[in-house]
LOFI-177540 format. One line per 3 residues: number of its first residue (from 1); their letters; for each residue x, y, z of C-alpha. Coordinates in pm, 1 decimal, padded with zeros to 6 digits. Example, Ala and Ser with C-alpha at 12.3 -4.5 7.8 and 13.67 -1.06 7.14 Angstrom:
BEGIN
1) as) 01230.0 -00450.0 00780.0  01367.0 -00106.0 00714.0
This chain:
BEGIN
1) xxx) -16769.3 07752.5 00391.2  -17135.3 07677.1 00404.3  -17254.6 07471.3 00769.3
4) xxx) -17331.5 07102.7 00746.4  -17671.9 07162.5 00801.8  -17741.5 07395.5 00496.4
7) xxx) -17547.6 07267.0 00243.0  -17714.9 06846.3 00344.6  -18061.3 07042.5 00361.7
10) xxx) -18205.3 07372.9 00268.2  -17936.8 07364.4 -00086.7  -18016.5 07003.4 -00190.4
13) xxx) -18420.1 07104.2 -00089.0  -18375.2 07435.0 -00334.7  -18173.1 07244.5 -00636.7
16) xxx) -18439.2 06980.5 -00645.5  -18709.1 07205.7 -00714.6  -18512.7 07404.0 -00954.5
19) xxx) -18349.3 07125.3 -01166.2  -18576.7 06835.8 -01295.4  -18239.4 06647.5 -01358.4
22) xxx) -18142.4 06663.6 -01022.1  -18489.9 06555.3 -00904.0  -18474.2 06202.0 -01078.1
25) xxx) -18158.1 06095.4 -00848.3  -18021.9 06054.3 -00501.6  -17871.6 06381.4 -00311.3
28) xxx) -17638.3 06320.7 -00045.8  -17426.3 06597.5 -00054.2  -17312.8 06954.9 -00166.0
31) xxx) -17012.6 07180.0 -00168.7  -16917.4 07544.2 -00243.4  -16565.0 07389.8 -00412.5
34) xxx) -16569.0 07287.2 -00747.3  -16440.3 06927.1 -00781.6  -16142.9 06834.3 -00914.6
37) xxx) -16045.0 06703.6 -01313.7  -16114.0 06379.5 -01327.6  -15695.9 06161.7 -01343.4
40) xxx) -15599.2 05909.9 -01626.7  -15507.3 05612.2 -01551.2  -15518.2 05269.9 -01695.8
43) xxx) -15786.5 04974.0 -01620.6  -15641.9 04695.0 -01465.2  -15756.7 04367.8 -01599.4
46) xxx) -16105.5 04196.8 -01527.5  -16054.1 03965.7 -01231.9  -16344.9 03677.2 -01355.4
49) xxx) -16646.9 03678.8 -01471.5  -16981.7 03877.2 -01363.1  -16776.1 04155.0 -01229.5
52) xxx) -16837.7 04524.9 -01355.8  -16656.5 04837.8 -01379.1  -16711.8 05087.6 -01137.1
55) xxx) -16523.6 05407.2 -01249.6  -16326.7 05657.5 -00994.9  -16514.6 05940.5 -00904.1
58) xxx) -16428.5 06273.1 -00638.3  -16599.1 06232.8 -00337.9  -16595.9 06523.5 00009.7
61) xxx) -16500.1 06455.0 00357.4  -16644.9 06738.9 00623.0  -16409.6 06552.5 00832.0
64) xxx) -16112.7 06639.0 00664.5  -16295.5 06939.5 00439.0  -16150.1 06840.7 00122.3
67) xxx) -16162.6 06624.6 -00190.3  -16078.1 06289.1 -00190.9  -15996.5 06026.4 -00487.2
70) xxx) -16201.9 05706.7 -00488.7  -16062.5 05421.8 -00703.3  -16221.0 05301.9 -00975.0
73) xxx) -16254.8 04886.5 -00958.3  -16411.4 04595.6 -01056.4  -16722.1 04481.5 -00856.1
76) xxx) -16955.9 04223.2 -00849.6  -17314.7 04274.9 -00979.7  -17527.8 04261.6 -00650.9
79) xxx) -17738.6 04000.7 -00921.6  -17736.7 03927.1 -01224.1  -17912.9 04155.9 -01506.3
82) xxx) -17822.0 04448.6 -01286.0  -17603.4 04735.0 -01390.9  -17407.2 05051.8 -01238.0
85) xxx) -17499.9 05411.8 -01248.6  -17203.3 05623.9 -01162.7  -17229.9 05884.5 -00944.7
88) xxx) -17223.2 06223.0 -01010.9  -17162.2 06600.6 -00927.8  -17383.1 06878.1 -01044.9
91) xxx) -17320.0 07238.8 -01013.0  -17574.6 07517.8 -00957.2  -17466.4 07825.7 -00919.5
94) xxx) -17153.4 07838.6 -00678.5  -17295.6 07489.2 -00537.1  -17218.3 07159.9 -00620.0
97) xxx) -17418.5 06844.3 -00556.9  -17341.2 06480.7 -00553.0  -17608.1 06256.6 -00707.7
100) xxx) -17486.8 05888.1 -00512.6  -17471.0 05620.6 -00758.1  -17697.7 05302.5 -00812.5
103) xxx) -17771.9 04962.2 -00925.3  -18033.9 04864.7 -01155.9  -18175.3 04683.8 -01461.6
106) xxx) -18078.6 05010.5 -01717.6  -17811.6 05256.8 -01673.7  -17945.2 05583.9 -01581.2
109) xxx) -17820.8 05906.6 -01595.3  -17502.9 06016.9 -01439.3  -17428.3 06373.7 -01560.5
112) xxx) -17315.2 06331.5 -01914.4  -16953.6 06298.4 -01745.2  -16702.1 06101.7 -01939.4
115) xxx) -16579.7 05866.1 -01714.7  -16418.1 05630.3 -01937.9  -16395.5 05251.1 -01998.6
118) xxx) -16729.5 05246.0 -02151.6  -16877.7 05554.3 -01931.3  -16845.8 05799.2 -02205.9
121) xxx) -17151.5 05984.3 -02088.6  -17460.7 05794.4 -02194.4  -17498.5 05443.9 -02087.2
124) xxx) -17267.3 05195.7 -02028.8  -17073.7 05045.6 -02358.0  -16837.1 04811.6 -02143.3
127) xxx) -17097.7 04491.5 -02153.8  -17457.6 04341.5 -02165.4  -17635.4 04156.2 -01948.8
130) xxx) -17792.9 03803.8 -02168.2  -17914.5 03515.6 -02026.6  -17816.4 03553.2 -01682.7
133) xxx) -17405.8 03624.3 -01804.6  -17226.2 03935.7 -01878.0  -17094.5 03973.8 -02252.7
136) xxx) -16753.4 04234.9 -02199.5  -16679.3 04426.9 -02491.0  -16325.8 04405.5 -02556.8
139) xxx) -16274.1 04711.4 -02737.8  -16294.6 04885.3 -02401.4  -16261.8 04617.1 -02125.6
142) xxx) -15919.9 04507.4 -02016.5  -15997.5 04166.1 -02041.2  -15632.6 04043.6 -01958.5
145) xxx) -15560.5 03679.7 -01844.1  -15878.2 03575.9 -01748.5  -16105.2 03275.0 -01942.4
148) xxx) -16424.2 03422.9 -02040.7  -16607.4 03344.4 -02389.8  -16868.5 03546.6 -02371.7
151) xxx) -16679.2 03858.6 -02553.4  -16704.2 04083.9 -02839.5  -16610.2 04368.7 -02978.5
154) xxx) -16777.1 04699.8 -03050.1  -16557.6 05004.8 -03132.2  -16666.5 05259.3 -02958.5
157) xxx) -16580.0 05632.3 -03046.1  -16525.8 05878.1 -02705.5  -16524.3 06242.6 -02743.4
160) xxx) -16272.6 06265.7 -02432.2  -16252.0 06608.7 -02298.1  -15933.6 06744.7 -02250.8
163) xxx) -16017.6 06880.8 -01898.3  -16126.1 06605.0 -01803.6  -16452.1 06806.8 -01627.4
166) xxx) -16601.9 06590.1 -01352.9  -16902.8 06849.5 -01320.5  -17231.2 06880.7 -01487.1
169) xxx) -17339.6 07195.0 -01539.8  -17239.3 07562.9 -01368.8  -16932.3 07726.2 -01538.5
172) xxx) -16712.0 07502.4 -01699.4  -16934.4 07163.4 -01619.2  -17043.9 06916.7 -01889.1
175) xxx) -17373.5 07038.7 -02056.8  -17616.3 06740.8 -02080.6  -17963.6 06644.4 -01969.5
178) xxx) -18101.0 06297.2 -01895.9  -18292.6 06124.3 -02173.9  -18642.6 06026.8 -02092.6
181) xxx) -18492.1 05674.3 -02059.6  -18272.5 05815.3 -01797.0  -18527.6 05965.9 -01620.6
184) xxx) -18729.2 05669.6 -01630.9  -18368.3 05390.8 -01467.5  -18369.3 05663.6 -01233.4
187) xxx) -18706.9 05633.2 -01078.8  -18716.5 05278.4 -01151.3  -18606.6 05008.1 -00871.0
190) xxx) -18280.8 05029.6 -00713.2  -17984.4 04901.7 -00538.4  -17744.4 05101.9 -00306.3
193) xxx) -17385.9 05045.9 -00339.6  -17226.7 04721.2 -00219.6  -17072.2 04699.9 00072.3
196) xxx) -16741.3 04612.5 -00104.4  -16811.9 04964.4 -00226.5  -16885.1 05150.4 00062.2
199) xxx) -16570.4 04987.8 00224.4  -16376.7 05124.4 -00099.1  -16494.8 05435.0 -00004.9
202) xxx) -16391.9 05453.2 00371.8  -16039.0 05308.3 00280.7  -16036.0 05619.8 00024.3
205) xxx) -16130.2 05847.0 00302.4  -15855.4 05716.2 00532.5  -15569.9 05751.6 00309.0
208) xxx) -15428.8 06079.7 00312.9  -15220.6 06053.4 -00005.2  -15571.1 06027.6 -00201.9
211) xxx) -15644.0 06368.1 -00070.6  -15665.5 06633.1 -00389.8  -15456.9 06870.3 -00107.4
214) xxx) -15185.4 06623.8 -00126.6  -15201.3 06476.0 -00485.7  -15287.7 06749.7 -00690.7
217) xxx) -15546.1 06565.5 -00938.5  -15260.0 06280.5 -00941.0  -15351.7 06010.3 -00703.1
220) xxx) -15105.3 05693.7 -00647.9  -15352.4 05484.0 -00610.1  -15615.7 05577.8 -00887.4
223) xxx) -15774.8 05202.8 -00919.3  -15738.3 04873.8 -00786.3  -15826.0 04533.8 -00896.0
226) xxx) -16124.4 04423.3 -00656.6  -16324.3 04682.9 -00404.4  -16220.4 04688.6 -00134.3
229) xxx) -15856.9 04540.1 -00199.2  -15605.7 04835.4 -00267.0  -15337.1 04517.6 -00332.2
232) xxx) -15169.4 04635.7 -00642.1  -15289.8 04962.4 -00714.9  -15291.9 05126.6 -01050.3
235) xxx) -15140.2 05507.7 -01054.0  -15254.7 05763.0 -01233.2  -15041.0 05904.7 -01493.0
238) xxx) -14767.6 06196.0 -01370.3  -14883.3 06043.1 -01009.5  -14614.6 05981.2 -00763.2
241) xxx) -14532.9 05689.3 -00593.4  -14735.6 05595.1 -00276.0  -14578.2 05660.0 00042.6
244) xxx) -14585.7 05319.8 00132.1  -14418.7 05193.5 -00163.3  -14150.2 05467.7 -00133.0
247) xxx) -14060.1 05317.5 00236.3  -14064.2 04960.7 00061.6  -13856.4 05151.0 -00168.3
250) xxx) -13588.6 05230.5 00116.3  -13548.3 04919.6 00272.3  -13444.2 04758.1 -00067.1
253) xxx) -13162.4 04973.1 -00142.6  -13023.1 04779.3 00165.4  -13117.2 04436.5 00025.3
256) xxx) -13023.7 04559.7 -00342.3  -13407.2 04609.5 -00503.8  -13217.4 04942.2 -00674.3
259) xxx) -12901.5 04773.1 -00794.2  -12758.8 04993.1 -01060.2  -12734.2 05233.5 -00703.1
262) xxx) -12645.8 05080.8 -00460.8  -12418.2 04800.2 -00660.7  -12109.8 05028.3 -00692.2
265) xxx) -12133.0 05146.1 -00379.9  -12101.5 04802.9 -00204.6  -11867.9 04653.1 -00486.7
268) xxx) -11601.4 04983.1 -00426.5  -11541.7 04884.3 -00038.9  -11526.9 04542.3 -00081.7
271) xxx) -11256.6 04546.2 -00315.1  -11094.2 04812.0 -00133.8  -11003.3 04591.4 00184.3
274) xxx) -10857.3 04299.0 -00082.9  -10658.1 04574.7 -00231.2  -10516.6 04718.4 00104.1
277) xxx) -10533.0 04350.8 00232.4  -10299.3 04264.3 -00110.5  -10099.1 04597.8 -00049.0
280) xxx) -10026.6 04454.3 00259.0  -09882.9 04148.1 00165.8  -09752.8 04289.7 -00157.2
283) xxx) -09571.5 04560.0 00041.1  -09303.7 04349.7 00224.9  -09114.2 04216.4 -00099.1
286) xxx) -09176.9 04579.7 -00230.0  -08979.8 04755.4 00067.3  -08706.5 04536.3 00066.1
289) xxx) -08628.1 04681.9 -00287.9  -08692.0 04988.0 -00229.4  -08340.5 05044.9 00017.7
292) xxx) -08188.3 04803.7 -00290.8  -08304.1 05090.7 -00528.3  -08136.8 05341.7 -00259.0
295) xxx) -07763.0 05264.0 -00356.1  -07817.1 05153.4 -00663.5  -07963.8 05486.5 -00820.9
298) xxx) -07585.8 05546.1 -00830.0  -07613.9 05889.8 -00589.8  -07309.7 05837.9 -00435.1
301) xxx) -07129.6 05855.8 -00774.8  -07228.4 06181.7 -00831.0  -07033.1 06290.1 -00515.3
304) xxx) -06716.4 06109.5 -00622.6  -06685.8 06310.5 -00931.6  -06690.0 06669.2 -00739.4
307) xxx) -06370.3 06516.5 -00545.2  -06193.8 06464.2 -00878.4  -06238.7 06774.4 -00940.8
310) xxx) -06185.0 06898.8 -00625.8  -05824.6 06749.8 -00699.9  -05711.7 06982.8 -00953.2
313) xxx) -05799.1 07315.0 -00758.9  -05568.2 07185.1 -00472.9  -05228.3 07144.8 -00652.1
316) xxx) -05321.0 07465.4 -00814.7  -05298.8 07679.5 -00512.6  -04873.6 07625.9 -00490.6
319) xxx) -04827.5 07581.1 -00857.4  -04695.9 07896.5 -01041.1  -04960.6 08152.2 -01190.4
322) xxx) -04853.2 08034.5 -01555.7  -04966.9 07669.6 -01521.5  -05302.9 07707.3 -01347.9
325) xxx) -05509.8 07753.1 -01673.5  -05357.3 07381.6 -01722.7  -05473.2 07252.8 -01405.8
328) xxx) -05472.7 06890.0 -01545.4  -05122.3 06919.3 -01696.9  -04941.1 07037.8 -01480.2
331) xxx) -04934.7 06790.5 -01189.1  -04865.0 06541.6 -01481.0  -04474.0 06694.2 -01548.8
334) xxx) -04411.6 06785.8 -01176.8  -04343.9 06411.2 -01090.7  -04117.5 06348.3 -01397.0
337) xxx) -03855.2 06618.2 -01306.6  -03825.7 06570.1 -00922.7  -03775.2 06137.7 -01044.0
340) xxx) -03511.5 06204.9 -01298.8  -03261.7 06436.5 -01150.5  -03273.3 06202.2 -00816.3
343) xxx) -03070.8 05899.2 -00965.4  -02775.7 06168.4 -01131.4  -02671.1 06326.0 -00798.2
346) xxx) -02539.8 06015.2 -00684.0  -02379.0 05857.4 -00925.8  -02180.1 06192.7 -00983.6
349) xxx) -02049.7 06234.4 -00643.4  -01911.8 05888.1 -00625.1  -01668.0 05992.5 -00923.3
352) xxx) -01578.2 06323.9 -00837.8  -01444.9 06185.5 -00487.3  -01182.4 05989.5 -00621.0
355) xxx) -01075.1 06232.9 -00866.9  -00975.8 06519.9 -00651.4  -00751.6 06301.2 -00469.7
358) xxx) -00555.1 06177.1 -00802.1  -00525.0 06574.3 -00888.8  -00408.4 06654.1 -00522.9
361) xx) -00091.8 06419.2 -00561.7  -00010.3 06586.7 -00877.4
């Protein structure tokens, strides 16, 4: 890594005599890392009128020695008739420059890099300046909600790169040089950035989600409505969700914000306690049946059939071998001799006592 002394001195010194294009703007800084593709992400709507786009750009920390994302937002002209130059970088070599941004009456030239929303490289195709008011072209302003009449609309036809290079020049960078228009906004009068713009910047620089280290070329916040006011940011596509918004995102599962989650969870104890508290109630009628259901399932029938036939195996045993494969007959004719012959013996004897005697005398 190059010191901060040679890359904010002898480097920018070097370029400037080597690159007329580079000569014609600002140099702040420059950096041995290429920057990173520019995101895309969707403009959020104009919030009134006299308010310009100011497109995202990569800017470096030495502080934190890396990339960071700036938003891209809507700012008030510093006066009217006045227009912004993007910033830009420009690579030479293994080095690459930044070229600061600017107000003024034309658009200069800002790298040939396609920044969108009317930035496709030359100019600026998002308005006009007439008669001290700003005329938006719809076609690529998000005009939204707002009440403005002074509109129209121009198609306008952007060969978007698919890498989305936010480099002039070096390997890989956009190849373009500044018109002699260009040349001429760029040496003409100027005005810095606002200071709602400078404070978007150091809120950038702060935030360490909009670090390319942590976001990958994906920042969550990739542009807000106002400078300065990251209220209601605007991701950029395949971004994840700010950190802040995921611990939002915690607390509501507790108040419900995820519903579809957190809903059956709730709903499944809740009616678990009625159920137990109505299996409760429910089971003291239900256990009084159940002993009723005991004796009725008729169990102690079962047993007194084994003692019927636990009956015939007992006369059995003295019964003669003959009748025991007629276990169930033969108990039946037992009881009918031993009653019958009973009655005869004593009516005979009765008879037979007399008799003799009669015979004796004879």
């Amino acid at each position: 890594m190059l010191s901060k002394s040679w890359r904010l001195s002898i480097v920018p010194a070097l370029l400037l005599m080597l690159s007329p294009a580079l000569s014609s703007a600002q140099v702040n800084v420059s950096v041995s890392i290429a920057p990173p593709e520019l995101p895309v992400y969707d403009q959020p709507p104009l919030p009134g009128d006299g308010y310009i786009w100011s497109p995202g750009y990569w800017a470096w920390g030495d502080d934190i020695q890396d990339y960071y994302w700036v938003p891209g937002t809507w700012v008030e002209a510093p006066q009217p008739g006045y227009l912004w130059t993007p910033g830009y970088w420009a690579a030479n070599g293994a080095v690459f420059v930044w070229n600061a941004g600017y107000w003024g009456p034309q658009v200069g030239f800002y790298g040939g890099v396609n920044y969108g929303f009317g930035y496709g490289g030359r100019g600026y195709e998002g308005g006009y300046w007439q008669g001290g008011h700003l005329f938006y072209n719809r076609a690529v302003v998000n005009i939204g909600s707002v009440h403005v009449t002074n509109v129209y609309n121009k198609t306008v036809v952007n060969n978007v790169s698919v890498t989305r290079v936010s480099f002039n020049g070096g390997s890989g960078g956009v190849r373009a040089e500044p018109t002699a228009a260009e040349a001429a906004a760029a040496r003409g009068p100027h005005v810095e950035a606002t200071a709602a713009q400078r404070q978007q910047v150091e809120t950038a620089r702060g935030n360490p989600e909009l670090r390319a280290a942590s976001n990958h070329g994906h920042p969550a916040i990739a542009a807000t409505p106002r400078a300065g006011n990251f209220s209601n940011p605007v991701p950029a596509r395949n971004a994840a969700a700010p950190a802040r918004n995921a611990t939002v995102g915690a607390e509501r599962p507790a108040g419900g914000a995820e519903r579809p989650v957190p809903q059956p969870r709730l709903s499944t104890p809740r009616p678990a306690p009625e159920a137990n508290a109505s299996a409760r109630e429910n089971p003291a009628p239900r256990e009084n049946p159940a002993p009723r259901e005991n004796p009725a399932p008729q169990t102690r029938a079962a047993p007194a059939s084994p003692p019927r036939q636990a009956t015939p195996p007992r006369p059995a045993t003295p019964v003669e071998p003959g009748r025991e494969p007629e276990h169930t007959q033969a108990p039946k004719p037992a009881p009918k001799p031993q009653v019958r012959p009973a009655p005869k013996p004593p009516e005979h004897p009765e008879h037979p006592a007399e008799h003799p005697q009669e015979n004796e005398h004879h």
